[in-house]
C-alpha positions in Angstrom: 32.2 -30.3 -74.4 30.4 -27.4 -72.6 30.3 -27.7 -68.8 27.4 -28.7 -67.4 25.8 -26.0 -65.1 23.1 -25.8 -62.5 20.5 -24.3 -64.9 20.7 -27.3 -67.3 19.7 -29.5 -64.1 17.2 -27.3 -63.3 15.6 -27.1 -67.0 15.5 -31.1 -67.4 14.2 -31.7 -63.8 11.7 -29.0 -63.9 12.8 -26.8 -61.1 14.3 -23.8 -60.6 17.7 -23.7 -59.5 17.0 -22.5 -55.9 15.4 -26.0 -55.7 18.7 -27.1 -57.3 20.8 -26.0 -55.0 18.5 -26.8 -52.1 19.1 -30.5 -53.0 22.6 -30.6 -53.8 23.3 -28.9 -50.3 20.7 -30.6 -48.4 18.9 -27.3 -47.5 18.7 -24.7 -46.1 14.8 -25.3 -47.3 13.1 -28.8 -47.5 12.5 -30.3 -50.9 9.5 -33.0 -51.6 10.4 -36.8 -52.2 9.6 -36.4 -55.8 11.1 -33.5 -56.8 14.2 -34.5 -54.6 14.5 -37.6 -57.0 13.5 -35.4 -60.1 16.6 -33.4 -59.6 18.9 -36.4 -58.6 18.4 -38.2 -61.6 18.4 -35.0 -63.9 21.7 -34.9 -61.7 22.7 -38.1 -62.6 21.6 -38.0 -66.3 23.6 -35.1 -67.2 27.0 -36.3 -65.0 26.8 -32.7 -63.2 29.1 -31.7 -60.7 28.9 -29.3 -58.4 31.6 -26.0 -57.9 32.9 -27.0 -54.9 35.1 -23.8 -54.7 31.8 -21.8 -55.1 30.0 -23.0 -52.8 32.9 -23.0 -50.0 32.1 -19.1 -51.1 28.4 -19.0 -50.7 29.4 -20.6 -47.4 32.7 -19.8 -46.4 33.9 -23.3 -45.6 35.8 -24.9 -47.2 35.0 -28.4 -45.2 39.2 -28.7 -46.0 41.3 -29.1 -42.6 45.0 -29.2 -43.1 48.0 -30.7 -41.2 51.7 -30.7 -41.6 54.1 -33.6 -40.8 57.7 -33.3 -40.6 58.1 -36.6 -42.6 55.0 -39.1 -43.8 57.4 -41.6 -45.0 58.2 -42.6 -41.3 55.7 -45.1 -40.4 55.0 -42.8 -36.7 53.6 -40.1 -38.6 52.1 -41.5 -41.4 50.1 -43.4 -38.8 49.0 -40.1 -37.4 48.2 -39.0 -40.4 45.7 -41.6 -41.6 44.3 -41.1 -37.8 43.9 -37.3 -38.5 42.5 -38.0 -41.9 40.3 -40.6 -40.7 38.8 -38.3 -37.9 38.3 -35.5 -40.5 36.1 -37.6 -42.7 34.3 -38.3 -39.6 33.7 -34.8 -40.0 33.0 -34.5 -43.5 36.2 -32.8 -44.3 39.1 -33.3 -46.5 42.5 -33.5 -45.4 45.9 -31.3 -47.0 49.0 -33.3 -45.7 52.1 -31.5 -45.9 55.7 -32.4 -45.5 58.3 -29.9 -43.3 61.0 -32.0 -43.9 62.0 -30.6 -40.4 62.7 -27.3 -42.2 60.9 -24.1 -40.7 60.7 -22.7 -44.0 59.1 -25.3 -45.7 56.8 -26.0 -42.9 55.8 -21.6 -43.2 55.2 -22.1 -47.1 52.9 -25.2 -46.1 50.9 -22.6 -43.5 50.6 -19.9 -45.6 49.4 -22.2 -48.9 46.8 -23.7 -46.9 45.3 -20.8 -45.2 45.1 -19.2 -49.0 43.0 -22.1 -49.6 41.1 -21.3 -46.9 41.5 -24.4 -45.0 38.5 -24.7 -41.7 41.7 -25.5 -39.2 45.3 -26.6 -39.2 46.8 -29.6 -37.4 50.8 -29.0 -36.9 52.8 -31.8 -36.0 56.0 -28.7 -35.7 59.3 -29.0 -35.2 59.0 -25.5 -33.5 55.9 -24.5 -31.7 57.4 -21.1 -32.0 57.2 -20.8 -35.4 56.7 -17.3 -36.6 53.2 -16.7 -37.4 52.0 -19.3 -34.7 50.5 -16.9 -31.6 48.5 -18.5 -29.6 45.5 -20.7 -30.8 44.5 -18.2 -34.1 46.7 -17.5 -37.1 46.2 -13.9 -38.6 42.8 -14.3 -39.6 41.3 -16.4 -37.5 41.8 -20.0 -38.6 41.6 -22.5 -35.6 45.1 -24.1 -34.9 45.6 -26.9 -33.1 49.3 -28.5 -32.5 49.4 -32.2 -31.9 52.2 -34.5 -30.5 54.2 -31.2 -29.7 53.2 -29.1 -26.9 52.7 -25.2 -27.3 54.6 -22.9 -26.2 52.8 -20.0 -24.7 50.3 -21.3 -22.5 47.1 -20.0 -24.9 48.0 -22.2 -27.1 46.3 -25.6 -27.5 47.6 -29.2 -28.2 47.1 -32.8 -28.0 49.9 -34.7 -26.7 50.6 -37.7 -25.2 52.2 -38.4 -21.3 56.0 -38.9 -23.2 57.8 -38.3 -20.0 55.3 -40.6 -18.2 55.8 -43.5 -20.6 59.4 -43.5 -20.9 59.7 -43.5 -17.3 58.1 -46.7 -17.3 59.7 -48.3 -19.5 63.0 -47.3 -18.2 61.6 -48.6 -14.5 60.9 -51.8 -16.3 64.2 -52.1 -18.1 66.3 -51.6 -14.8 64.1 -54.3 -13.3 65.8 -56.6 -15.3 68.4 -56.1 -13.5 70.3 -53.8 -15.9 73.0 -51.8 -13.8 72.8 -49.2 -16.4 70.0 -47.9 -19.2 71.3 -45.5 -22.0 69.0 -43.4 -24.2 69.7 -43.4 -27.6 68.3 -40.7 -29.8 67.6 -38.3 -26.6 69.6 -34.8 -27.1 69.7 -31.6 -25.2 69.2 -29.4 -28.3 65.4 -30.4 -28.7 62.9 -27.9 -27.7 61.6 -28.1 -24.4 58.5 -28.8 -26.0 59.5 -31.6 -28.0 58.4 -35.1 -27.6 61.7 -36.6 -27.4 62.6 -33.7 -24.8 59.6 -35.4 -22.5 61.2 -38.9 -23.2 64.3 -37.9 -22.7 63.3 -36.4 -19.1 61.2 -39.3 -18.0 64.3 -41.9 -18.8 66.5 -39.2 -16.6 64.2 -39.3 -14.0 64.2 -43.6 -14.1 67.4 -43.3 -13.4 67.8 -40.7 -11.2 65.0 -42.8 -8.8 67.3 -45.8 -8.9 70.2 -43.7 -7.6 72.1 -43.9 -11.1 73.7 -41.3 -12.9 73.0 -40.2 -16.6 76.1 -38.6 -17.1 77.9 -40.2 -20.6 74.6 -42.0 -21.6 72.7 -40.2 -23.4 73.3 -40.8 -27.3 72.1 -38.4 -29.7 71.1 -40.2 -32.8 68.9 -39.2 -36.1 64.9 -40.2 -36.0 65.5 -42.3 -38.9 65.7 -46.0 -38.9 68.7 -46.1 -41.2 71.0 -43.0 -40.0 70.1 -44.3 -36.5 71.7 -47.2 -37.6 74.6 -45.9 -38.7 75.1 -44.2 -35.0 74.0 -47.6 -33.7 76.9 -49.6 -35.2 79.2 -47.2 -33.3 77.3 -47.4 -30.0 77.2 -51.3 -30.1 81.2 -51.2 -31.3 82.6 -49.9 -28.2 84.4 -51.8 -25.6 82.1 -51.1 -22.6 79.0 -51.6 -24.9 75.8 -50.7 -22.9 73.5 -53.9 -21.5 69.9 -51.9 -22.3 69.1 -49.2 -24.2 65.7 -47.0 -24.2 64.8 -45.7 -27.6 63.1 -42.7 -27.9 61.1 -43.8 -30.9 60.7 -47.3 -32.5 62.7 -45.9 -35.5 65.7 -45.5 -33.5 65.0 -48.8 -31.9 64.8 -50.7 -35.0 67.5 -49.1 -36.3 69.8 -50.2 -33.7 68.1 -54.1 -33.3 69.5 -54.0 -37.2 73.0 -53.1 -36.1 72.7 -55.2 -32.9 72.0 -58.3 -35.6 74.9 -56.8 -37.9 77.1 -57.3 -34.9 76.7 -60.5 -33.8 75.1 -59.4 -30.0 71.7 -61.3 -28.8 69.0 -59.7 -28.2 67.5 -59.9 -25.2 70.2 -62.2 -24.2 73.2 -59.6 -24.4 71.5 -56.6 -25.2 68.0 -55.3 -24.3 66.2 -52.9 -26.2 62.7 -50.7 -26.0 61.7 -48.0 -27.7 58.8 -45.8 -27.7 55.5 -45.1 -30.2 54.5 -48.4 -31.1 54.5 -48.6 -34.7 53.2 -51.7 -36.8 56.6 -53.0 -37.3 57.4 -53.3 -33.8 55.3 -56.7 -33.6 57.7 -57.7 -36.9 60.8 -56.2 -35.5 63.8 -58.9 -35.0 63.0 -59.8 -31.7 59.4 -58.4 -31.0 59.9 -55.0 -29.7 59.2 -53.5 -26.4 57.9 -50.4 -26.2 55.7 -47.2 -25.3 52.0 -47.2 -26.8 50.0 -43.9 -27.0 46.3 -43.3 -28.0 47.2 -41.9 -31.9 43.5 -42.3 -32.4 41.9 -40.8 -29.6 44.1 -38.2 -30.0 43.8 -37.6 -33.8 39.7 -37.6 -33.1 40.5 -34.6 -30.1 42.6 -32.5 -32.6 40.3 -32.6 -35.1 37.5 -32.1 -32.6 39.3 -29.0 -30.9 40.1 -27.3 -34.5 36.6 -27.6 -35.8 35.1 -26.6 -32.1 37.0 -22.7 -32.7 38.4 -21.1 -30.4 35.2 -20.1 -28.6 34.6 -23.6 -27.7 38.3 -24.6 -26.8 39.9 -24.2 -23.8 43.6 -23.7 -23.9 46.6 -25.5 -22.8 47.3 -29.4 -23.5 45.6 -32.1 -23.1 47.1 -35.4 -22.3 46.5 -38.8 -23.4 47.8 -41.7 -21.0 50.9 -44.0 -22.3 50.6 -48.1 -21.8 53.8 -50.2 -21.5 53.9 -53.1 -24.3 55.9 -55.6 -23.2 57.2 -58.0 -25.9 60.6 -60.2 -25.9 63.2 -56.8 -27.0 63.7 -56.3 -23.5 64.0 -59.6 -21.6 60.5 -60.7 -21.2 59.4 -64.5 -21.9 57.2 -64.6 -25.1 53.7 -64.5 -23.5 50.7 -66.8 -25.1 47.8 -65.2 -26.4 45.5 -65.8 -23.1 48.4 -63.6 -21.3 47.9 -61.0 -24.1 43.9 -61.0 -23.3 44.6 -60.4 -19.3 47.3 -57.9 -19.2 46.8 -55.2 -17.2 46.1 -52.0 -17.7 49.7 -50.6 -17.4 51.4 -53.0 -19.2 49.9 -55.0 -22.2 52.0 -58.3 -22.8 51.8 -59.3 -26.8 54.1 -61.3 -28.9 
């Protein structure tokens, strides 16, 4: 079956196909009522479809954004990602989601494939803000780049980030006023790059501690981001003689990972053990008890990126900007199990829910 073109729209609507196109892009010149409908139901009739790739041509835009991940299948950043998607089509654009797999190669080939297609902007959630080919807020040809939940390296770059260090200083603060002689952080590491996330959550736990006149030497537990490895580093954690009271989390991964092994055990939580984490995922409401933890604005900030990489550069000012973190309180760390009238009047640093 032939392929139906803009001249066979034109022919049974009557028009020319300057008028064609004028409808189908809704200008640049107006079109009358009538022959506006003419052309939609000649449209209609003959099930055309419009070359999308020849048009992005005509108008050089693609109206594509993409965005790289290091891994959609954990529920942090598949959240982000349905934000970032859901801020595009705000927009009008399409989103290309691509996996790293923490692996700066992969996360290169992703780059370079969707600036061949021409992509209107890039969102990278990197591993690496110094990935080669990153410099500054541009890429080679002049693609917009914006890097969320990391923060860029040289100060002309631009991200969207949340207050990490901020948050998990809070939560730490909180955890201690328990009563806790002692906090670990378990999936913090030294290795990360100073830009990392983690690095910032790491830092704000360090400087909980350091404000309560305790030392961080010998707690801090490098673990794997995933729920299940971070299990497996749990067990050994929970399995040692002097066995820490609480533990920070520096993502709700980590933190359900090590409620599992906490369970596998045998030790109470909050009763002999209590736990927070950080990010907020759904399945900390689910999580076995209810898990404390650090919320940040994914959606406000998924709206900025988005906002910031289809601004262009002459309408973005460099540097990061930060979105505020809010305490949740829920039962992981010691709390009571508020009602929902407590939920409703929580303040605005700490938000009580079941």
């Amino acid at each position: 079956m032939a392929r139906v073109t803009r001249d066979d729209v034109a022919r049974v609507a009557g028009t020319s196909t300057a008028v064609v196109s004028y409808v189908i892009n809704d200008g640049p010149r107006p079109v009358a009522p009538a022959t506006r409908a003419r052309v939609l139901a000649a449209v209609e009739e003959l099930g055309y479809r419009p070359n999308r790739v020849a048009q992005a041509m005509a108008r050089r835009r693609t109206d594509l954004l993409g965005m790289v991940v290091p891994d959609a299948r954990q529920p942090f950043f598949a959240g982000l990602a349905h934000a970032v998607e859901q801020a595009a089509a705000e927009h009008g654009r399409l989103l290309l989601i691509g996996n790293s797999d923490y692996v700066d190669e992969r996360e290169a080939h992703y780059i370079r494939a969707f600036l061949g297609m021409q992509v209107d902007g890039l969102i990278l959630v990197t591993q690496d803000p110094a990935t080669p080919g990153l410099t500054g807020f541009d890429v080679g040809d002049g693609t917009p780049v914006v890097l969320l939940h990391h923060r860029a390296e040289s100060a002309d770059g631009v991200a969207v980030v949340a207050d990490d260090e901020g948050g998990a200083r809070e939560v730490v603060r909180h955890l201690l006023g328990h009563g806790h002689a002692e906090v670990h952080c378990f999936g913090g590491t030294l290795a990360l790059s100073p830009h990392d996330p983690v690095t910032g959550r790491t830092a704000g736990w360090a400087a909980a501690l350091a404000e309560a006149g305790l030392a961080t030497e010998g707690r801090l537990v490098p673990a794997p981001f995933d729920r299940v490895r971070a299990h497996a580093e749990a067990l050994t954690l929970l399995a040692r003689p002097d066995r820490p009271s609480a533990v920070f989390c520096t993502t709700d991964d980590q933190a359900i990972g090590l409620l599992r092994a906490a369970d596998d055990l045998g030790i109470r939580v909050p009763e002999q053990l209590a736990v927070a984490g950080f990010d907020d995922i759904a399945e900390a409401v689910i999580a076995g008890p209810a898990l404390t933890t650090v919320a940040t604005a994914q959606d406000e900030m998924a709206r900025a990126a988005v906002d910031l990489v289809l601004g262009g550069a002459e309408r973005c000012s460099t540097g990061a900007r930060t979105f505020p973190a809010r305490l949740v309180l829920r039962r992981s760390c010691g709390c009571p199990a508020p009602d929902r009238a407590t939920a409703v009047t929580a303040g605005v640093t700490a938000t009580a829910l079941v």
